[in-house]
ChimeraX commands (.cxc) that place a marker at each C-alpha (Angstrom):
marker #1 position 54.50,-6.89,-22.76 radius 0.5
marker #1 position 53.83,-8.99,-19.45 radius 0.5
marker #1 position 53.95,-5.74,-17.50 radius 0.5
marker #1 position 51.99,-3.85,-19.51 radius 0.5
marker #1 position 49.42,-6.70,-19.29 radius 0.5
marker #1 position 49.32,-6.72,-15.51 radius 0.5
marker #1 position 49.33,-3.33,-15.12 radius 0.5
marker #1 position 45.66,-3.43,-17.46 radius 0.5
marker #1 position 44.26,-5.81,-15.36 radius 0.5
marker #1 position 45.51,-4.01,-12.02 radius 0.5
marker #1 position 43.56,-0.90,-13.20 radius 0.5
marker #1 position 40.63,-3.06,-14.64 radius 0.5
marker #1 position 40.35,-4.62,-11.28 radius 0.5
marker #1 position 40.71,-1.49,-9.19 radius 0.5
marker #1 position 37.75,-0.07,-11.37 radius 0.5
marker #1 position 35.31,-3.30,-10.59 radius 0.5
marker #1 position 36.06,-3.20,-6.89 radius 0.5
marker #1 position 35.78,0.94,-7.02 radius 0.5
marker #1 position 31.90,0.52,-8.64 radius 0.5
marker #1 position 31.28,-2.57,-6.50 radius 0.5
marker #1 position 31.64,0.21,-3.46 radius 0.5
marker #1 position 30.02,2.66,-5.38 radius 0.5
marker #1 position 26.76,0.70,-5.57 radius 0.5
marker #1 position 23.97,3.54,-5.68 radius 0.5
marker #1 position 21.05,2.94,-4.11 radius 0.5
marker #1 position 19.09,5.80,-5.01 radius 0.5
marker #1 position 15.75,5.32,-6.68 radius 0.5
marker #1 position 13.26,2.87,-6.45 radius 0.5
marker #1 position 13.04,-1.20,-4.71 radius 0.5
marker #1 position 10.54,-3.33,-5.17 radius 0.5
marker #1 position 9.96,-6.63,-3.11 radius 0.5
marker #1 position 7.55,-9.21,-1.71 radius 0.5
marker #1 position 7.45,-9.57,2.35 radius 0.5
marker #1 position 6.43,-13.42,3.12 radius 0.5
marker #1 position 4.85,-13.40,6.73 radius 0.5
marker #1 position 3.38,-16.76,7.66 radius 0.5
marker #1 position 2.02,-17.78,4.38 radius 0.5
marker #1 position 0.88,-13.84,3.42 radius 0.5
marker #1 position 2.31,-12.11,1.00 radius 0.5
marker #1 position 2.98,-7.82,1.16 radius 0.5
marker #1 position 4.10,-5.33,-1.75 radius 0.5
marker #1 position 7.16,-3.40,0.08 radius 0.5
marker #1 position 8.71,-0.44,-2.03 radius 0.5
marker #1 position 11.44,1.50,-0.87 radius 0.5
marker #1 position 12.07,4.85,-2.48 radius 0.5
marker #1 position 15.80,6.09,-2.06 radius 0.5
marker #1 position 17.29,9.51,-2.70 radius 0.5
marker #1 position 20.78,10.99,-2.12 radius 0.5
marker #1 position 21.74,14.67,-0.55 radius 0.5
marker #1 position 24.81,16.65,0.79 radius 0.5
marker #1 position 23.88,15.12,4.09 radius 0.5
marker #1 position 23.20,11.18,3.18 radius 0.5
marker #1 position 20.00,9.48,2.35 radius 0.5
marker #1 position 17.12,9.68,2.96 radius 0.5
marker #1 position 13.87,7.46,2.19 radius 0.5
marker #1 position 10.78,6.64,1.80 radius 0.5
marker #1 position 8.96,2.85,2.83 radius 0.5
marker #1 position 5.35,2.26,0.98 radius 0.5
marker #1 position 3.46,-1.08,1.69 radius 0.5
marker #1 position 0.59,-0.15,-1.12 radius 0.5
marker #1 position -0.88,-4.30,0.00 radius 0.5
marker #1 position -1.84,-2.44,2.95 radius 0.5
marker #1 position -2.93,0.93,1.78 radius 0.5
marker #1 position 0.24,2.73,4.15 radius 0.5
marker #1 position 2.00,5.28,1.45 radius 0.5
marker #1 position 5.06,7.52,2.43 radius 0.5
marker #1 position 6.49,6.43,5.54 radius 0.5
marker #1 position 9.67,7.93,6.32 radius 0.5
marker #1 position 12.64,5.83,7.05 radius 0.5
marker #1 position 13.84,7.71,10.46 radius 0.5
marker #1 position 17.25,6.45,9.82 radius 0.5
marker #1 position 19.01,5.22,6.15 radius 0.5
marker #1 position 22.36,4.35,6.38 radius 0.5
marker #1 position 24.65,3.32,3.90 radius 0.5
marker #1 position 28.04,2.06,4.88 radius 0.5
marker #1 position 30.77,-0.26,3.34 radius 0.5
marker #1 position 28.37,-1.68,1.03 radius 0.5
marker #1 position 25.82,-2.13,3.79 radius 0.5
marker #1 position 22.60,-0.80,3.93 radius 0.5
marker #1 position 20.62,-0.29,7.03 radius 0.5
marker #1 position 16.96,1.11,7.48 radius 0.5
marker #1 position 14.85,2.33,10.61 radius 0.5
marker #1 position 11.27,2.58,10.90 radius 0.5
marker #1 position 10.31,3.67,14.15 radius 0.5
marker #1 position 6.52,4.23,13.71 radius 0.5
marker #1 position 5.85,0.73,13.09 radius 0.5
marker #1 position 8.74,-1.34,15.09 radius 0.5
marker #1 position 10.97,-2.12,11.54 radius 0.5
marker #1 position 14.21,-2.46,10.27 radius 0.5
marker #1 position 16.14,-3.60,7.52 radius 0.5
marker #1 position 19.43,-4.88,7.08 radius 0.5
marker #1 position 20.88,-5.49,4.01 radius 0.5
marker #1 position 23.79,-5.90,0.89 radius 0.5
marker #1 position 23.30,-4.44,-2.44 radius 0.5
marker #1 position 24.81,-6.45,-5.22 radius 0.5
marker #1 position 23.87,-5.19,-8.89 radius 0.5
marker #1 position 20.30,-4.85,-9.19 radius 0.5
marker #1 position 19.08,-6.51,-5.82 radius 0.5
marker #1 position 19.22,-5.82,-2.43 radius 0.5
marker #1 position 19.97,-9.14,-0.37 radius 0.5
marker #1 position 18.49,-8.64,3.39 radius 0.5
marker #1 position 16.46,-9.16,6.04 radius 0.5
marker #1 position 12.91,-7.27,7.28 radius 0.5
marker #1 position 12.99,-7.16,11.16 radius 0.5
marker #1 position 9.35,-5.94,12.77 radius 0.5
marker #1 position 8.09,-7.77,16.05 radius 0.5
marker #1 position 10.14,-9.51,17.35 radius 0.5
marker #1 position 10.55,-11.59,14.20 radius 0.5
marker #1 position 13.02,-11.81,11.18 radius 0.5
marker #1 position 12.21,-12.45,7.43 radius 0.5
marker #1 position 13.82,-12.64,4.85 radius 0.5
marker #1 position 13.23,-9.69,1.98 radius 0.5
marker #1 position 15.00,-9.10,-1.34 radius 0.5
marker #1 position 14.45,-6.16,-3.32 radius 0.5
marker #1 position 14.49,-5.15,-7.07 radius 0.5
marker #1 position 14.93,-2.26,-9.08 radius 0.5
marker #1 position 11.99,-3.64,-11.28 radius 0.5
marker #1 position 8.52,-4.49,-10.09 radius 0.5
marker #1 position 7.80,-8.10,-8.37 radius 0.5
marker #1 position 5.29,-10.29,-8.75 radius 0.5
marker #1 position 3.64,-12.23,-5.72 radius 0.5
marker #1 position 3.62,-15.56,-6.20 radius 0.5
marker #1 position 0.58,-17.65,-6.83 radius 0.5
marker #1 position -0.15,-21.39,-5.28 radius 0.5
marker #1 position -2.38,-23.60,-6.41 radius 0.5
marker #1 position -4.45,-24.43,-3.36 radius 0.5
marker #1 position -7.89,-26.08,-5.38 radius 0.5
marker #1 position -10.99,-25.84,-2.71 radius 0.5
marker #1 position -13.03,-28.14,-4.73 radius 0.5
marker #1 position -10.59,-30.95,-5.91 radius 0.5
marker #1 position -11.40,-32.03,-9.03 radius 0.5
marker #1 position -11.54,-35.89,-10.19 radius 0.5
marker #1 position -9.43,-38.13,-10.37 radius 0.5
marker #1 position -8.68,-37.64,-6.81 radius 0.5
marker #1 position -5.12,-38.17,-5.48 radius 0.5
marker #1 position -6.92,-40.47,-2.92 radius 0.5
marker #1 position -9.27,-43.75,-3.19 radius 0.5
marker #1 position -13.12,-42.95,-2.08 radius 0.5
marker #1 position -15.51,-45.24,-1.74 radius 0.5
marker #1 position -19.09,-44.84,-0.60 radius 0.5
marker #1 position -20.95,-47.34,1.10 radius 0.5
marker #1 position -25.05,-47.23,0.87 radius 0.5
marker #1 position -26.15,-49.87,3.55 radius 0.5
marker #1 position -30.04,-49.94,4.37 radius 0.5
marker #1 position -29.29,-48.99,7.84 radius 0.5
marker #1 position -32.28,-46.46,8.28 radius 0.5
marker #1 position -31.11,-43.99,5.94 radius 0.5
marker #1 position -27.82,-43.89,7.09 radius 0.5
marker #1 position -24.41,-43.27,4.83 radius 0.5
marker #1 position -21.01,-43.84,5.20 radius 0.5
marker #1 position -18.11,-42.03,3.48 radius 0.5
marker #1 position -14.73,-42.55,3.73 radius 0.5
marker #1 position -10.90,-41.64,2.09 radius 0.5
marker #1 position -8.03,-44.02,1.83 radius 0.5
marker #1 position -4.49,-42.76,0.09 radius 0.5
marker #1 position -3.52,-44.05,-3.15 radius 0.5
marker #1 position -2.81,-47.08,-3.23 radius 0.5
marker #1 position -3.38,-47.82,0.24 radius 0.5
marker #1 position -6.70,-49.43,0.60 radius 0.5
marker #1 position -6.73,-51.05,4.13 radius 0.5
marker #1 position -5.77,-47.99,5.77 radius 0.5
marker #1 position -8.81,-45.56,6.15 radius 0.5
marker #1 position -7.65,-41.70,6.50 radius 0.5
marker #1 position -11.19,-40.55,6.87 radius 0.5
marker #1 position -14.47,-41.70,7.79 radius 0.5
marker #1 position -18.03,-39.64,7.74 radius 0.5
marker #1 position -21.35,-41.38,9.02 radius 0.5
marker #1 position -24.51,-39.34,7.75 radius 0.5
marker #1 position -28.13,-39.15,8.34 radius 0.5
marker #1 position -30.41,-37.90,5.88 radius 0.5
marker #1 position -27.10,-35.29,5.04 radius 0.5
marker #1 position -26.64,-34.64,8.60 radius 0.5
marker #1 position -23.32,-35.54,9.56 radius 0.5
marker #1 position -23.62,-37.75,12.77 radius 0.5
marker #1 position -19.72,-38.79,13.01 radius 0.5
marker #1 position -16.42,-38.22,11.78 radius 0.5
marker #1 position -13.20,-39.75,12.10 radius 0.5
marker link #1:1,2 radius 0.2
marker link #1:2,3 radius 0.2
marker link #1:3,4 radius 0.2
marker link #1:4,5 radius 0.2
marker link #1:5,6 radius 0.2
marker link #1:6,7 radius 0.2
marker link #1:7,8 radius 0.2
marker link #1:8,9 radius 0.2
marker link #1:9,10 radius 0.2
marker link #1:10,11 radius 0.2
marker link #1:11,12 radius 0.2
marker link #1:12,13 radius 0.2
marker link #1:13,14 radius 0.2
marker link #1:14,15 radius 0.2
marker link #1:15,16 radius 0.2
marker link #1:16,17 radius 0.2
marker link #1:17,18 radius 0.2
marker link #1:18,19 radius 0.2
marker link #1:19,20 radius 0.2
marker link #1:20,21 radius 0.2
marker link #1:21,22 radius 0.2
marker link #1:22,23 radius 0.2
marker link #1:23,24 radius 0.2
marker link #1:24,25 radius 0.2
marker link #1:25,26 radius 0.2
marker link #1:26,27 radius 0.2
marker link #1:27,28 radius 0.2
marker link #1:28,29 radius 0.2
marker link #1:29,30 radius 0.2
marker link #1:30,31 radius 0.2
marker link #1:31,32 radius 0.2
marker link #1:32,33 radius 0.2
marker link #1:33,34 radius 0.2
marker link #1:34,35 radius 0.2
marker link #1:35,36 radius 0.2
marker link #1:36,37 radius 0.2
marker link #1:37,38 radius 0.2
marker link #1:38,39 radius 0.2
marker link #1:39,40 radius 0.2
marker link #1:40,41 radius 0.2
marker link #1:41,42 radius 0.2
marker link #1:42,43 radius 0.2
marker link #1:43,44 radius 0.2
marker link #1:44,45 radius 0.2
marker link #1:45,46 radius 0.2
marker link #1:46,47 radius 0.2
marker link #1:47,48 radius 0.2
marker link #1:48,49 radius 0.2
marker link #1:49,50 radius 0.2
marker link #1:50,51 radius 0.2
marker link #1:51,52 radius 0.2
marker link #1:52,53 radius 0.2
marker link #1:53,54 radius 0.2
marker link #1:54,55 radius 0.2
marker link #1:55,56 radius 0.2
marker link #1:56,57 radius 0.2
marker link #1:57,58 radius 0.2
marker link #1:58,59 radius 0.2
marker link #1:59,60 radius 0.2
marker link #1:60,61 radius 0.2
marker link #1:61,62 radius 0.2
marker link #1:62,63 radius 0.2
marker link #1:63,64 radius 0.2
marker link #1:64,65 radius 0.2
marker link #1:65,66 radius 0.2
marker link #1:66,67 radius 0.2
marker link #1:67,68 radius 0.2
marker link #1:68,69 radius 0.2
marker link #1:69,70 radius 0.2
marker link #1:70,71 radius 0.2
marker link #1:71,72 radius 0.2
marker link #1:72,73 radius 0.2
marker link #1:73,74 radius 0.2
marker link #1:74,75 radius 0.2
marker link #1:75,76 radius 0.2
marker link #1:76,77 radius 0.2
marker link #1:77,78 radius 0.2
marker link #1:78,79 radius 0.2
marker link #1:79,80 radius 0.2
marker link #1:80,81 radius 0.2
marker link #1:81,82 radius 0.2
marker link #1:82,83 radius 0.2
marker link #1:83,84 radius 0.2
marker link #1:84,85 radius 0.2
marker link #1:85,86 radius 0.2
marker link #1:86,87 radius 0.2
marker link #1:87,88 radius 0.2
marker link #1:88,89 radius 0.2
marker link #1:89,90 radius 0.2
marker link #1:90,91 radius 0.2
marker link #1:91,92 radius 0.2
marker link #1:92,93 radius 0.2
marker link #1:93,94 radius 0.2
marker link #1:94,95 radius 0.2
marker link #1:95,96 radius 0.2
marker link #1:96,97 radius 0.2
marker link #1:97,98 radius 0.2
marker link #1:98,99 radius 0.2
marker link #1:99,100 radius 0.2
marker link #1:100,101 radius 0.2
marker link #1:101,102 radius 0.2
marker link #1:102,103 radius 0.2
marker link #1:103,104 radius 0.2
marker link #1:104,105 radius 0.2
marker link #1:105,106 radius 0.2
marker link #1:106,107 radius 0.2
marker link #1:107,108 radius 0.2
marker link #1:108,109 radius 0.2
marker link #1:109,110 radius 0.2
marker link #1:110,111 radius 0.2
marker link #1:111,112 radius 0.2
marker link #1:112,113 radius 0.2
marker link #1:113,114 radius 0.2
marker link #1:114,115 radius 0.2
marker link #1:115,116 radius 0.2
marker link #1:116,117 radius 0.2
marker link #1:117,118 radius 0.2
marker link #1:118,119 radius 0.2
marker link #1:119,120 radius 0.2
marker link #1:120,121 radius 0.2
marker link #1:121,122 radius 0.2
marker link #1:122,123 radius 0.2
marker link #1:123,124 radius 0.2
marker link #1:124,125 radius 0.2
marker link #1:125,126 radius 0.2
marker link #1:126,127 radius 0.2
marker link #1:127,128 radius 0.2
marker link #1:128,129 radius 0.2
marker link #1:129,130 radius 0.2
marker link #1:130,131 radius 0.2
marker link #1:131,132 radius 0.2
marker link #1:132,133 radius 0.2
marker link #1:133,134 radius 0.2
marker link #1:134,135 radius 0.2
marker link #1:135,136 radius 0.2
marker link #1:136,137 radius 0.2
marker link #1:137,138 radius 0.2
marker link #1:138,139 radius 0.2
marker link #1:139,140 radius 0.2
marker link #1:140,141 radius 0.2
marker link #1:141,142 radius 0.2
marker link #1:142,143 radius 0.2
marker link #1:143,144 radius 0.2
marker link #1:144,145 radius 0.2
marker link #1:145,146 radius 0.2
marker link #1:146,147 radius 0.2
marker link #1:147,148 radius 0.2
marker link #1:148,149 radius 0.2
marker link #1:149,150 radius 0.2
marker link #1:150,151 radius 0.2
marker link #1:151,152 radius 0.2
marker link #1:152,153 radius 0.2
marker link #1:153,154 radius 0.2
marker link #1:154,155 radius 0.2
marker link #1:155,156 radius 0.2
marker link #1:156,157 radius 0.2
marker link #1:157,158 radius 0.2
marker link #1:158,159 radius 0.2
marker link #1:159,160 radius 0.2
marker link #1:160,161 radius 0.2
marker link #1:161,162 radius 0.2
marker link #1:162,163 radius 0.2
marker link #1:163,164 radius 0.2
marker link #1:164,165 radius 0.2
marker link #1:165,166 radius 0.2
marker link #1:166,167 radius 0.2
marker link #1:167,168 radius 0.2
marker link #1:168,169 radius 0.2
marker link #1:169,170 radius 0.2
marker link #1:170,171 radius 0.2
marker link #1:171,172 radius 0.2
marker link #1:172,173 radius 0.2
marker link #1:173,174 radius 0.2
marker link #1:174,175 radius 0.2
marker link #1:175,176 radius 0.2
marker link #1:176,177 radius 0.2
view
């Protein structure tokens, strides 16, 4: 019974690490490029022939649809990607439904992960106009000094330490600090 057992999970074990190999990477990737606080739609469309892979790179953020891959090469569960025109490649590991890798164009690395389902870019919450309460004590100081106002921002809970100052004139700012 023990050898029958082992034998199972020998074959059951052969098959995993057969598919894990077998990882296809035909079809289409989806993924968000992060380059210095901007944010660009990659999609990389895959297919398979006699002769290897070929592909396809679209960056629809940027209006540039159907750029070859000059080279696509998938080896021992690695994938690597050349895109000549623009200075690119890509290196990286498929596991399941993601590719874990790295965008190289300029000089410069980043990192980029791609999906078989679409991506959304993510959003921040950068307010223009902060709203009150303020994170910060304000206080503004109307002195008859011929017209003249001062304005000025301390932290929370730090009120001897001014972080900004603004002296105006009839709302003409005349100094800032």
């Amino acid at each position: 019974m023990k050898k029958k057992i082992l034998a199972l999970m020998i074959c059951l074990i052969s098959f995993l690490i057969s598919n894990l190999k077998a990882q296809h990477i035909t079809g289409d990737w989806y993924g968000v490029l992060e380059v210095m606080g901007t944010q660009v739609t990659l999609v990389f469309h895959f297919q398979q022939s006699d002769s290897g892979y070929s592909g396809i790179l679209d960056s629809p953020d940027q209006g540039a649809m159907g750029m070859p891959f000059n080279a696509v090469e998938y080896n021992d569960n690695k994938l690597i990607l050349r895109e000549a025109n623009i200075g690119a490649f890509y290196e990286g590991i498929p596991v399941a439904d993601s590719i874990s890798g790295t965008w190289n164009q300029g000089g410069q690395s980043f990192e980029l992960n791609m999906y078989r389902e679409k991506v959304e870019k993510r959003t921040y919450n950068r307010p223009q106009e902060p709203e009150k309460p303020y994170p910060y004590y304000e206080e503004v100081n109307c002195h008859l000094l011929v017209n003249m106002q001062s304005f000025s921002t301390r932290a929370s809970g730090a009120r001897d330490s001014t972080a900004a100052a603004v002296l105006a004139r009839k709302g003409e700012e005349i100094y800032f600090s």
